[in-house]
N, C-alpha and C positions, 0 to 999 in steps of 0.2 A: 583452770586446767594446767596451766603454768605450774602454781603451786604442786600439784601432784607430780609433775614430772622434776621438779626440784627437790621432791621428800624421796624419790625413788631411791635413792641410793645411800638413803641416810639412815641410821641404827634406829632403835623402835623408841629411846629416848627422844633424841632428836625429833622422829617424825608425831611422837606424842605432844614433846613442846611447840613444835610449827601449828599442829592442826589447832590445842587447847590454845593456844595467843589469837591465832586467826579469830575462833568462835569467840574469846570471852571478848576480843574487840568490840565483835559483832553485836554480839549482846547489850555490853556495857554503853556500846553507843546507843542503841536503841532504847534501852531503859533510861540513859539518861540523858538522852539529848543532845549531848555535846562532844568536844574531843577529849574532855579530862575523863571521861566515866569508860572510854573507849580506849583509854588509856591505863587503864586502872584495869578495868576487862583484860586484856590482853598481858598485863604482866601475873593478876592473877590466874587465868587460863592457860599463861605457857608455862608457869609452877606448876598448877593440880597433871597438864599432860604429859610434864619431865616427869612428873612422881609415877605417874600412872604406865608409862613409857618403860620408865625401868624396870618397876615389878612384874611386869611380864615378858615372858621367853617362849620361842618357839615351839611348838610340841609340850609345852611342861603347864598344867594347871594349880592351882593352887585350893589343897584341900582342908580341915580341920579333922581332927583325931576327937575323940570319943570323950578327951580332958579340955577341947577348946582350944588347942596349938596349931598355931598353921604349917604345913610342909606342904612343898613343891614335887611333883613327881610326873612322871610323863602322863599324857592325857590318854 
């Protein structure tokens, strides 16, 4: 609960990389046992949820065109 009142105020990159480090911790540790793998989790889940964090914007989806091109426009 802490964690969510700590991401409140933080840009949707930011709160992608909090949440994706938190879970791939989670994960990493659980699949492998130890603290390296949960370590390993966490730096690659707070990469994929900075990536994932920034390509999306409030109100704006993102579509493909008819040729396979991506654009952004309001949802």
């Amino acid at each position: 609960m802490a964690m969510i009142g700590a991401l409140a105020s933080c840009t949707a990159t930011e709160r992608g990389a909090g949440v994706g480090a938190a879970t791939g911790a989670v994960v990493g540790g659980v699949v492998t046992g130890d603290v390296g793998g949960a370590a390993v989790g966490a730096v690659v889940g707070g990469a994929a949820g900075a990536l994932i964090g920034h390509a999306s914007r409030d109100g704006y989806c993102v579509y493909r065109d008819r040729h396979g091109r991506r654009y952004e426009a309001r949802c």
